[in-house]
Steps between C-alpha positions, in 0.01 A plus 500: 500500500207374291408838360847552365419145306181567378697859358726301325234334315382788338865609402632202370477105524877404545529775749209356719598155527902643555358670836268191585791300478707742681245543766430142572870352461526431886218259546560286208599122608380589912110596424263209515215711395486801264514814609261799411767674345584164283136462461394835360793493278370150364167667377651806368763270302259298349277850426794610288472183323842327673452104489489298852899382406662853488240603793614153659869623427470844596366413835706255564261231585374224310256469144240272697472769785399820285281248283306404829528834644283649163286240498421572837479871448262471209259276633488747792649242767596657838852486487667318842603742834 
């Protein structure tokens, strides 16, 4: 499922985050944490230059939580289970 993402990408930005959304519809609202698939598609958003509200939007969770997930990913944090 990820590689079909990250081929997206390299076609075209509003198709990417259309088939992140589509692909991670079902766990927004029930997942506590973020999934891989939600977390990959956070650092290949903000990549293509997307800011952390449409990523926030687009993955259906909130600003805050891609905001702490980058600054975790960029200071090289290990990321929980």
């Amino acid at each position: 499922m990820f590689i079909v993402l990250i081929k997206c990408i390299a076609i075209n930005k509003i198709t990417f985050l259309k088939k992140l959304n589509f692909s991670i519809w079902y766990t927004m609202g029930f997942a506590k944490e973020l999934t891989l698939i939600q977390k990959g598609g956070i650092i290949a958003a903000k990549k293509l230059g997307h800011n952390n509200t449409e990523i926030a939007e687009t993955i259906g969770c909130h600003r805050t939580t891609v905001t702490r997930f980058l600054a975790a990913y960029e200071s090289g944090e290990p990321s929980k289970k």
